[in-house]
OpenMM code with the backbone's topology and positions (N, CA, C; nanometers):
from openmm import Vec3, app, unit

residues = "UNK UNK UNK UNK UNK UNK UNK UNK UNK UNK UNK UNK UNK UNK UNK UNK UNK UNK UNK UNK UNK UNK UNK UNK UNK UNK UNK UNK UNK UNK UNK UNK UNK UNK UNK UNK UNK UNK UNK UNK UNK UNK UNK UNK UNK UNK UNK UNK UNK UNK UNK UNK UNK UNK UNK UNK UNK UNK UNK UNK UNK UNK UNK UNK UNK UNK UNK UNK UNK UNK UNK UNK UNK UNK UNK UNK UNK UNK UNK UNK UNK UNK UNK UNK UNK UNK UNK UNK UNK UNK UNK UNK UNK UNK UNK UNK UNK UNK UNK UNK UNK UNK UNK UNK UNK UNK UNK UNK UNK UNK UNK UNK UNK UNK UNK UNK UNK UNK UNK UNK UNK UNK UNK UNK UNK UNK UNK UNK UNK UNK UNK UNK UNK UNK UNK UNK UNK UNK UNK UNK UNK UNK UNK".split()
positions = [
    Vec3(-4.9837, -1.6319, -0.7653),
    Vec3(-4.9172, -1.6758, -0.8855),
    Vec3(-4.9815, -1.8071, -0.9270),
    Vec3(-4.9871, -1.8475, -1.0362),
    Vec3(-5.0609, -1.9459, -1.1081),
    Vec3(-4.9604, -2.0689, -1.1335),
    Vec3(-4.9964, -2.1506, -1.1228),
    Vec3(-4.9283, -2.2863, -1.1087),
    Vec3(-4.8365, -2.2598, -1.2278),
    Vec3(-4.8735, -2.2472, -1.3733),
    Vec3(-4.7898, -2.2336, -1.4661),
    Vec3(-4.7301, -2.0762, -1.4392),
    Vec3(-4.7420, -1.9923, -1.3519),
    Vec3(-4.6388, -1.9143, -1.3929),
    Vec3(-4.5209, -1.9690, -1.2793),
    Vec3(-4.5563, -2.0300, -1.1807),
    Vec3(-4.4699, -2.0623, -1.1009),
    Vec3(-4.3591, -2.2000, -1.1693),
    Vec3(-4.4106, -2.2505, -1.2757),
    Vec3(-4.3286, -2.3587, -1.3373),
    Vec3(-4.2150, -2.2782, -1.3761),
    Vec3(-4.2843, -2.1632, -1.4513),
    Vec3(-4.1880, -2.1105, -1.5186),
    Vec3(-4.0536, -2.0075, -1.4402),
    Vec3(-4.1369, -1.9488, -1.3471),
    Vec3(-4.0473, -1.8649, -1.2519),
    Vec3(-3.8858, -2.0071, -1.2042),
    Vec3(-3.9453, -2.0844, -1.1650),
    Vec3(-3.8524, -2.2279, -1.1531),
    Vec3(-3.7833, -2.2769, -1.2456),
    Vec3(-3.8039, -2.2974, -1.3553),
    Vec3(-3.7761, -2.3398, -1.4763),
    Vec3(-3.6341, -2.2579, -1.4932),
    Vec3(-3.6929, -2.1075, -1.5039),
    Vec3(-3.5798, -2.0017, -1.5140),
    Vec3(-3.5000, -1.9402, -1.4183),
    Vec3(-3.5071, -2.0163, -1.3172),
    Vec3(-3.4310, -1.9669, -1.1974),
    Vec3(-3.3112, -2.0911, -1.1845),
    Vec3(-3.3537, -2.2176, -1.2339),
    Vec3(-3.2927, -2.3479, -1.2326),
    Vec3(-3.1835, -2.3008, -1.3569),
    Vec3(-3.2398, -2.2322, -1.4386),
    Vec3(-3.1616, -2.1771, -1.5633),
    Vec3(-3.0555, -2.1105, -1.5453),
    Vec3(-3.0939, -2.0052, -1.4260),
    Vec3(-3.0428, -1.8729, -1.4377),
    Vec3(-2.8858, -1.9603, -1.3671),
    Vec3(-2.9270, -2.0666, -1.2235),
    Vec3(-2.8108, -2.0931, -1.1900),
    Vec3(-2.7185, -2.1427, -1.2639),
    Vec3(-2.7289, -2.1944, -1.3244),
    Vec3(-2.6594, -2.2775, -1.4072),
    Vec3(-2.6046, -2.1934, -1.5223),
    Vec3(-2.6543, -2.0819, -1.5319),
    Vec3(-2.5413, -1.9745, -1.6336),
    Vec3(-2.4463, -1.8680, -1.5278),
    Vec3(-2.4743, -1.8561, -1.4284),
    Vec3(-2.3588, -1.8106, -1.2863),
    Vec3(-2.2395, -1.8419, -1.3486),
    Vec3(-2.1553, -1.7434, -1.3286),
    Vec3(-2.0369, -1.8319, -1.3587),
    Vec3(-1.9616, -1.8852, -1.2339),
    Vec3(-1.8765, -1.9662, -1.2561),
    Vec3(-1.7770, -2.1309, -1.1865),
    Vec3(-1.7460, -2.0130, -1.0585),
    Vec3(-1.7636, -2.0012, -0.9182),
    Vec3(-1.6855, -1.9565, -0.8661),
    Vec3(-1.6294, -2.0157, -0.7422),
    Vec3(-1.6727, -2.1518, -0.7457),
    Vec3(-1.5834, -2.2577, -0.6239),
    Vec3(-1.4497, -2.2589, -0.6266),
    Vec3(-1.4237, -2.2670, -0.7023),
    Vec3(-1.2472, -2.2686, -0.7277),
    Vec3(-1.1579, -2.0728, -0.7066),
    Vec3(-1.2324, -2.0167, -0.6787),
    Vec3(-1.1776, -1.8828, -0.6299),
    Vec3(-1.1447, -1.8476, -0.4540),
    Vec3(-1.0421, -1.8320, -0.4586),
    Vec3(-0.9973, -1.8198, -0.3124),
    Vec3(-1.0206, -1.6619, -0.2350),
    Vec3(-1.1056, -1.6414, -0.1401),
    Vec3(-1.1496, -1.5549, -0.0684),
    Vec3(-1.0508, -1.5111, 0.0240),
    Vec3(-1.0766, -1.4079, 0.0865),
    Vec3(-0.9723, -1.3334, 0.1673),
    Vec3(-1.0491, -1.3508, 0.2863),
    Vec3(-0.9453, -1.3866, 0.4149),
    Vec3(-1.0048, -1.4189, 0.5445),
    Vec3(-0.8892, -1.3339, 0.6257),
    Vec3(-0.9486, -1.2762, 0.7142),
    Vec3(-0.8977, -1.2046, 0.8357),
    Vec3(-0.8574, -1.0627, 0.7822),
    Vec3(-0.9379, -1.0171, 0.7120),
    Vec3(-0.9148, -0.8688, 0.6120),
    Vec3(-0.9874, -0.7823, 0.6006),
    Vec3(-0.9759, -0.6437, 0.6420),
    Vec3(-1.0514, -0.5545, 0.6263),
    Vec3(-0.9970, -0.4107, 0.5663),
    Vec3(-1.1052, -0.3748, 0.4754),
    Vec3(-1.0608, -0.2533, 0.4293),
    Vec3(-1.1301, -0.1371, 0.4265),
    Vec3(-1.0557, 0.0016, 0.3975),
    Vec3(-1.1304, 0.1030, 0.4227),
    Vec3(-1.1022, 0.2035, 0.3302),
    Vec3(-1.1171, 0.2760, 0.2423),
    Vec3(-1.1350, 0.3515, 0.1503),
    Vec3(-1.1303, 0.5109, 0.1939),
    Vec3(-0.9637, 0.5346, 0.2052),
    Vec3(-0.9611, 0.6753, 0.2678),
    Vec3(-0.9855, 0.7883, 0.1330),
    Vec3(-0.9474, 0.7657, 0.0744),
    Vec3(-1.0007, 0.9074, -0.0719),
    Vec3(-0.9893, 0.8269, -0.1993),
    Vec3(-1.0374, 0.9163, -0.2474),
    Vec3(-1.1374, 0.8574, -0.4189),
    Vec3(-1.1319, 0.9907, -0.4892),
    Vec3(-1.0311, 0.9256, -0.5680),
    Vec3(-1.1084, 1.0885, -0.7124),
    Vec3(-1.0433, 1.0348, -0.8375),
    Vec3(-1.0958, 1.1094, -0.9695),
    Vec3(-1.0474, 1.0257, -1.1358),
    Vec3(-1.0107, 1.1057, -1.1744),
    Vec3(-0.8816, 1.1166, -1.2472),
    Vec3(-0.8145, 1.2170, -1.3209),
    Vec3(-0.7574, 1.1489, -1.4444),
    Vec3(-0.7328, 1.2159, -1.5556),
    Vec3(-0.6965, 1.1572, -1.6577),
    Vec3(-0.7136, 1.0271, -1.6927),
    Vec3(-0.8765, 1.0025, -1.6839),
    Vec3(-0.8884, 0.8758, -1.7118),
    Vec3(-0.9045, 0.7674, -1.6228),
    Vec3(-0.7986, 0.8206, -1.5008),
    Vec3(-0.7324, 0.6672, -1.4087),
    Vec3(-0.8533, 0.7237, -1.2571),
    Vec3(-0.8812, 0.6066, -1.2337),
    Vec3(-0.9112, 0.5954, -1.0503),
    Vec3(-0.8303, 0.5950, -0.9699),
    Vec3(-0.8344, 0.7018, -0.8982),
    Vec3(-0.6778, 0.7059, -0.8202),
    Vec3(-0.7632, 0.6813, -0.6887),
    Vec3(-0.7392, 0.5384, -0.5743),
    Vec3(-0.7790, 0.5158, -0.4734),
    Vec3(-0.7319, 0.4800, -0.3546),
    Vec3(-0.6993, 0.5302, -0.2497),
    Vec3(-0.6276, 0.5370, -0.1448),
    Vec3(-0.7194, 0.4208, -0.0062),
    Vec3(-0.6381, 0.3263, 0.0253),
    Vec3(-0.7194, 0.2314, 0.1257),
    Vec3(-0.5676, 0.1848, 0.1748),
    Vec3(-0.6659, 0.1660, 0.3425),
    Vec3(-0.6013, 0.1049, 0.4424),
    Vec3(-0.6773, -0.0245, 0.4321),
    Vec3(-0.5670, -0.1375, 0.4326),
    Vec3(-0.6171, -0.2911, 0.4304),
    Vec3(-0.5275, -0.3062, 0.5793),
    Vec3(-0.6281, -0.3743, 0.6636),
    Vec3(-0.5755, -0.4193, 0.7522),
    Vec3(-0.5924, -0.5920, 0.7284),
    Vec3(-0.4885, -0.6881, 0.7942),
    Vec3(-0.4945, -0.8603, 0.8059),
    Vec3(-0.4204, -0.8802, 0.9048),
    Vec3(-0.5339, -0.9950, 0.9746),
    Vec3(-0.5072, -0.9875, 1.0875),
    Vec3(-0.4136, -1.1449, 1.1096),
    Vec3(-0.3164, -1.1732, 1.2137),
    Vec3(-0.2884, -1.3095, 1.2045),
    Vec3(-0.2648, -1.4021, 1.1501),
    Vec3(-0.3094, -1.4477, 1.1088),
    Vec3(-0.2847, -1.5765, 0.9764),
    Vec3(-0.4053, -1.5632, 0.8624),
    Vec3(-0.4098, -1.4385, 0.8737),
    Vec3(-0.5115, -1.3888, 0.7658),
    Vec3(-0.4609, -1.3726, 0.6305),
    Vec3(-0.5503, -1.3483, 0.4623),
    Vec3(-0.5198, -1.3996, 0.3404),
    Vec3(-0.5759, -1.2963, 0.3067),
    Vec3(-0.5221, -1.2547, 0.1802),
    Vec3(-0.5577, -1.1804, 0.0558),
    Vec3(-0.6773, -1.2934, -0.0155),
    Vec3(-0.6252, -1.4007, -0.0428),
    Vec3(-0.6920, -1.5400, -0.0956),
    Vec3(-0.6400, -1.4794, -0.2358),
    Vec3(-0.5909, -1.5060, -0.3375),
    Vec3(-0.5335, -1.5472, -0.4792),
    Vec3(-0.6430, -1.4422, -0.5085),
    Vec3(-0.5411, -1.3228, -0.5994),
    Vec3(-0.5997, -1.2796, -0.6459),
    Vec3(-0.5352, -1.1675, -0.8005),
    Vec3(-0.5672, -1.0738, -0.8400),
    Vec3(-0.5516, -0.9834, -0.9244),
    Vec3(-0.5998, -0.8875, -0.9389),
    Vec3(-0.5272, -0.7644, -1.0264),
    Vec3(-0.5780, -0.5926, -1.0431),
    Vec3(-0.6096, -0.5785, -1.1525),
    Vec3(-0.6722, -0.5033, -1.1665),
    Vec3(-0.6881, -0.4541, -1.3513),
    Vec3(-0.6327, -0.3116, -1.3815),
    Vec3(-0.5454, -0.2610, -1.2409),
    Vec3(-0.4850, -0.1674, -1.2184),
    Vec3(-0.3757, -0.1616, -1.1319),
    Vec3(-0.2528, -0.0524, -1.1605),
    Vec3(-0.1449, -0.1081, -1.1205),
    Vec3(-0.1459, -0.0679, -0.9682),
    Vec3(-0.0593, -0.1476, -0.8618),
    Vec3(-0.0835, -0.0955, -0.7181),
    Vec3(0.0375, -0.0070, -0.6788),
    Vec3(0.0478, 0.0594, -0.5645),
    Vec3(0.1573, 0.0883, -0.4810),
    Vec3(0.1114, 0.1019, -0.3926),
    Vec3(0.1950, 0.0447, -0.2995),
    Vec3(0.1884, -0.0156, -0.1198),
    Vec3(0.2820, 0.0450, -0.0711),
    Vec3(0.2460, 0.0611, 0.1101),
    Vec3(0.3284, 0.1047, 0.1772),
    Vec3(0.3086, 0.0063, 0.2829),
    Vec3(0.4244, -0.0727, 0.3468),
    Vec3(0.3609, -0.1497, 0.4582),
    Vec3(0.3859, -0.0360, 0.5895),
    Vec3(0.2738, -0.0443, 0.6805),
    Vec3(0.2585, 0.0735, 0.7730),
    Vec3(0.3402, -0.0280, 0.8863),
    Vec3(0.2512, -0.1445, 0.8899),
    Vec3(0.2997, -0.2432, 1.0522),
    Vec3(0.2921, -0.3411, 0.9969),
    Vec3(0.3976, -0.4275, 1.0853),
    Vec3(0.3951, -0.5467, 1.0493),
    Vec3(0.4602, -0.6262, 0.9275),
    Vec3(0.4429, -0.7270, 0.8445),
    Vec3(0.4857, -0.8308, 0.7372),
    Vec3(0.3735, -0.8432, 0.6257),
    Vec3(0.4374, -0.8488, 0.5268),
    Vec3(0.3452, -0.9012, 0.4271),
    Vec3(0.4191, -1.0307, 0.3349),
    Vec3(0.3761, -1.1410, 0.3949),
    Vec3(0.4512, -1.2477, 0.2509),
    Vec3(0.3527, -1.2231, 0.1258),
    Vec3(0.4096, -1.1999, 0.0356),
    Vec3(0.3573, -1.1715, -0.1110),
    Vec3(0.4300, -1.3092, -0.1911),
    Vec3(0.3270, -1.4267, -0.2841),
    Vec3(0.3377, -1.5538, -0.3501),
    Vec3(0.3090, -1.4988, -0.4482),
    Vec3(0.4211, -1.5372, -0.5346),
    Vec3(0.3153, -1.5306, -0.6589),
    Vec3(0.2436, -1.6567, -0.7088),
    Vec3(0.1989, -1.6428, -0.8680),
    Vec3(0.1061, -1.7928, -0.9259),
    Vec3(0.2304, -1.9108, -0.9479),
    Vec3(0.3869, -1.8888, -0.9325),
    Vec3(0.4231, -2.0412, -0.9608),
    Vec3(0.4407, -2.0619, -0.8135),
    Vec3(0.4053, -2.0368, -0.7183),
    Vec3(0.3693, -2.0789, -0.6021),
    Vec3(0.5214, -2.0940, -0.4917),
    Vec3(0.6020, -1.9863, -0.5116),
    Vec3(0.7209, -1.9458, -0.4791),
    Vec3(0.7437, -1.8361, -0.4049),
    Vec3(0.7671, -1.7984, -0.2888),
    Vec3(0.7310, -1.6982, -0.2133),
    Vec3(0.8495, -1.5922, -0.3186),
    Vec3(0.7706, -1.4681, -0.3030),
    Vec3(0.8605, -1.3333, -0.3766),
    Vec3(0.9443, -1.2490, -0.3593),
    Vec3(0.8375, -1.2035, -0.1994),
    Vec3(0.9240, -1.1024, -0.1184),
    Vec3(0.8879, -1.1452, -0.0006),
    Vec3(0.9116, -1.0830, 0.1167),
    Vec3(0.8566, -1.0433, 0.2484),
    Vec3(0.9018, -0.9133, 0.2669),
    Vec3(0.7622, -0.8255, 0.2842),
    Vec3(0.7646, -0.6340, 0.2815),
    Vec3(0.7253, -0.6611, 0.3796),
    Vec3(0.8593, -0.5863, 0.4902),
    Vec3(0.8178, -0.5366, 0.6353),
    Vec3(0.7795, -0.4132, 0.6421),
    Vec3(0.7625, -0.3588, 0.7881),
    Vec3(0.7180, -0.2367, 0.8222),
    Vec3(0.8325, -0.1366, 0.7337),
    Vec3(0.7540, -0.0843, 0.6998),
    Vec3(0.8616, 0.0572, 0.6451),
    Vec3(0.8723, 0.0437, 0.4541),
    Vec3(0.8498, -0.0785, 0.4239),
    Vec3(0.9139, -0.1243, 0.2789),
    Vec3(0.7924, -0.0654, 0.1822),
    Vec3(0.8589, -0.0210, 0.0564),
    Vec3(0.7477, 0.0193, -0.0650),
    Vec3(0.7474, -0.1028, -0.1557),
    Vec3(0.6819, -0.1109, -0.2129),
    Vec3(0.6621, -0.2015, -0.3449),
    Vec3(0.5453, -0.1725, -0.4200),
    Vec3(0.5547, -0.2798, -0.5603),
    Vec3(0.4377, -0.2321, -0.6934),
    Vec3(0.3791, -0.3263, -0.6923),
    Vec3(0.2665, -0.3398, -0.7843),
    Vec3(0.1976, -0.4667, -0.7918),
    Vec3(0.1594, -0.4174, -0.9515),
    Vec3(0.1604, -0.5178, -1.0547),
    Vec3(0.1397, -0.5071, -1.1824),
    Vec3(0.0008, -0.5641, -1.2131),
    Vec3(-0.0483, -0.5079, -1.3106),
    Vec3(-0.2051, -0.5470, -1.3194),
    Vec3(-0.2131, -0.6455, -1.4163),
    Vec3(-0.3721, -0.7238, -1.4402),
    Vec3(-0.4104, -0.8393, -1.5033),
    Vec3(-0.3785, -0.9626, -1.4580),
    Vec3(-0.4728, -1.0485, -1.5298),
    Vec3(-0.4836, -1.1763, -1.5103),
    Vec3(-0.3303, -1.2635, -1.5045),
    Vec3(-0.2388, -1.2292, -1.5600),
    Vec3(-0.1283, -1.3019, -1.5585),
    Vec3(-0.0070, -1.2758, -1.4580),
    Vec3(-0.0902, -1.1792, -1.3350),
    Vec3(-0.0521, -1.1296, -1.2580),
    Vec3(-0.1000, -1.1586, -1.0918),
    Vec3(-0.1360, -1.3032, -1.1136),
    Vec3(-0.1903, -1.3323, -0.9587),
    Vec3(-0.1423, -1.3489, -0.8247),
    Vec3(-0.1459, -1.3209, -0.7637),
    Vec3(-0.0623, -1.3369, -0.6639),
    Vec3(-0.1327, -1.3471, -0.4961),
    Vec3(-0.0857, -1.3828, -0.4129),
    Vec3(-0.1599, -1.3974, -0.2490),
    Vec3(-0.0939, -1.3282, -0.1767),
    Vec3(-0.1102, -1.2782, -0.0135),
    Vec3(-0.0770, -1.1754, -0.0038),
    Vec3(-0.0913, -1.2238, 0.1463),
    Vec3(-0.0151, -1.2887, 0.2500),
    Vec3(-0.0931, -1.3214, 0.4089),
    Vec3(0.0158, -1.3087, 0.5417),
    Vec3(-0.0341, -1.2547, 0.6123),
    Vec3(0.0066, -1.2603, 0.7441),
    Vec3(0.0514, -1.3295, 0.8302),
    Vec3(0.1865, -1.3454, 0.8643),
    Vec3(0.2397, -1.4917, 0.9099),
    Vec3(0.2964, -1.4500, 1.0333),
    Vec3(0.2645, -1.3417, 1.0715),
    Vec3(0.3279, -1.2695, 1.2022),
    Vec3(0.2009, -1.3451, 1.3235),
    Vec3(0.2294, -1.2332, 1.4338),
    Vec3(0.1934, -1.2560, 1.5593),
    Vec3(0.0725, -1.1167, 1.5677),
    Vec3(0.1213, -0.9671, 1.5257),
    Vec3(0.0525, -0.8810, 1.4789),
    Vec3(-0.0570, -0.8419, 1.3769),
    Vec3(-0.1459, -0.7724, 1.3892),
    Vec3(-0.1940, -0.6817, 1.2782),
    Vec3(-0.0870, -0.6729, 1.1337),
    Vec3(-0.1048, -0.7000, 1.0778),
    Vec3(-0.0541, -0.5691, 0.9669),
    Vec3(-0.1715, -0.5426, 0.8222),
    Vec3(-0.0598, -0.3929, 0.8420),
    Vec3(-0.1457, -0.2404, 0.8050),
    Vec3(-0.0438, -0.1857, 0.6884),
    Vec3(-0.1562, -0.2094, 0.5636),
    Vec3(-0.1059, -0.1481, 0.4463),
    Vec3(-0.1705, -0.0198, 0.4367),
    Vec3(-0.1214, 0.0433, 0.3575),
    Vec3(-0.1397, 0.1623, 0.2712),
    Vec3(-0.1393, 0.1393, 0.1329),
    Vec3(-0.2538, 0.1696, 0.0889),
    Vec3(-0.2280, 0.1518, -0.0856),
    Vec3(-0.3094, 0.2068, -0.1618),
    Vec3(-0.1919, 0.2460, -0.2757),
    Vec3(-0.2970, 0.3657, -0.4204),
    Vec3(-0.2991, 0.2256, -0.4787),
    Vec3(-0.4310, 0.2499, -0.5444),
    Vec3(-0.4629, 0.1828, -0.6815),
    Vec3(-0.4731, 0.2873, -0.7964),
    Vec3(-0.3890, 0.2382, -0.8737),
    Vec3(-0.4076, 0.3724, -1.0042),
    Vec3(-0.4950, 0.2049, -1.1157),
    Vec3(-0.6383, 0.2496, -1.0963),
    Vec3(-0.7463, 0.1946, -1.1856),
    Vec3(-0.7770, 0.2548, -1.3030),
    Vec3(-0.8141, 0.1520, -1.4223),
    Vec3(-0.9479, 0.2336, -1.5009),
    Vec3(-1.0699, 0.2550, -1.4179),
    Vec3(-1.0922, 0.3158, -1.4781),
    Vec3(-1.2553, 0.3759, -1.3919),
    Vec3(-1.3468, 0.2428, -1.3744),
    Vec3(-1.4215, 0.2863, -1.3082),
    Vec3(-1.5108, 0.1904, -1.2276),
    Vec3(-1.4682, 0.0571, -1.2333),
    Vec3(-1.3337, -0.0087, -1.2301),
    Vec3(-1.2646, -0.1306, -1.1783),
    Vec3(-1.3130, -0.1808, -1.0800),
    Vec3(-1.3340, -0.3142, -1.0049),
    Vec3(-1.3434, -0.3297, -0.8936),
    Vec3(-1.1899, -0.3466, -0.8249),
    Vec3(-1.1250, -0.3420, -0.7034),
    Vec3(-1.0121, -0.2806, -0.6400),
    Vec3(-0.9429, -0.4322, -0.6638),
    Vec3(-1.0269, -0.5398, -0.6603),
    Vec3(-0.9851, -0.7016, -0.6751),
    Vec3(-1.0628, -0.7775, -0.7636),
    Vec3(-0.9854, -0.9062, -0.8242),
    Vec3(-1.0639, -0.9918, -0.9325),
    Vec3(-0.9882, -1.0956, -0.8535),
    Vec3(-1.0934, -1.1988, -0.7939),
    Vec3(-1.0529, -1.3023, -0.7319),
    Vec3(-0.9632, -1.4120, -0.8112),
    Vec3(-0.9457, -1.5138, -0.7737),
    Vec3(-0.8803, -1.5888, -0.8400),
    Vec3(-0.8833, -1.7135, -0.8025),
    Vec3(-0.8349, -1.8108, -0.8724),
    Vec3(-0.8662, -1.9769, -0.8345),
    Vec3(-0.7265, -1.9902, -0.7539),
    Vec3(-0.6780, -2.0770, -0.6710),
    Vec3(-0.5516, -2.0991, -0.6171),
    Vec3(-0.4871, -2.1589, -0.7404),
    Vec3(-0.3784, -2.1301, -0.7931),
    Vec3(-0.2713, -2.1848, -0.8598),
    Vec3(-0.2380, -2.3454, -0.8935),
    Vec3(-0.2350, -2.3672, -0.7410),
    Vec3(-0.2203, -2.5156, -0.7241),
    Vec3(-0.1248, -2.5027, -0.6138),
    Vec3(-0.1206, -2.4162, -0.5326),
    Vec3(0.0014, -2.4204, -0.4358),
    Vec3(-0.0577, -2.4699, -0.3295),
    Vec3(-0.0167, -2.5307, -0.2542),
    Vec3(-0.0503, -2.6316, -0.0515),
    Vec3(-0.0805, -2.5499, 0.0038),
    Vec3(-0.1192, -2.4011, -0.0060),
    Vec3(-0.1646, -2.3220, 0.0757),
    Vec3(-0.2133, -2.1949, 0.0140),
    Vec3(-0.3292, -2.1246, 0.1468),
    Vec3(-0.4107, -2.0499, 0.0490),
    Vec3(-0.4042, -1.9136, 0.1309),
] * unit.nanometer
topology = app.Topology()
chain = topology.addChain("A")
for resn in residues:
    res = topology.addResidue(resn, chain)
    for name in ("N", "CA", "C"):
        topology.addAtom(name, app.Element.getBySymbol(name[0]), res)
């Protein structure tokens, strides 16, 4: 590569970062794993079936759907926060609940037990959604 094309490869890479969008302020999910038991689209919607396991004092980290959820807790606790930073519920083993989609719909999701716990959950998506849209923390003392 030639000195000037390498200015430029730099030039536009110095560029490119700087049009990234902001994502320091988005809170990640720690002690979480998921697995994607069936997948198929009908009328439009992504209908997607996953086991999320969190382990311990593990986090959803602040987040949102662009599709609506339903959960089953299999084992264990789930404290569910929402964005004014007020705990909502606590879904034990056995309990159903919904989750409503979009941005004005954020919420965290973490493990305060001693156990595993093991969700079950449809996502009824638009098509090719991703399953999560991260999110910045609210402003609440904990993440």
């Amino acid at each position: 590569m030639h000195s000037a094309q390498r200015i430029m490869f730099a030039t536009a890479a110095v560029v490119g970062l700087g049009l990234m969008p902001e994502t320091a302020d988005a809170t990640r999910a720690a002690g979480l794993t998921g697995k994607i038991l069936s997948h198929t689209t009908s009328g439009g919607k992504d209908y997607i079936l996953r086991e999320i396991t969190v382990e311990p004092g593990g986090t959803t980290g602040w987040h949102y759907h662009d599709g609506k959820l339903y959960t089953w807790v299999k084992r264990g606790a789930l404290t569910h926060t929402a964005a004014d930073c007020t705990t909502t519920e606590t879904y034990r083993a056995g309990n159903m609940f919904a989750e409503a989609s979009g941005a004005d719909n954020v919420h965290l999701g973490r493990n305060l037990g001693r156990g595993p716990l093991v969700l079950e959950v449809l996502y009824v998506n638009p098509p090719n959604s991703p399953l999560v849209q991260d999110a910045a923390n609210p402003g609440c003392s904990f993440q």
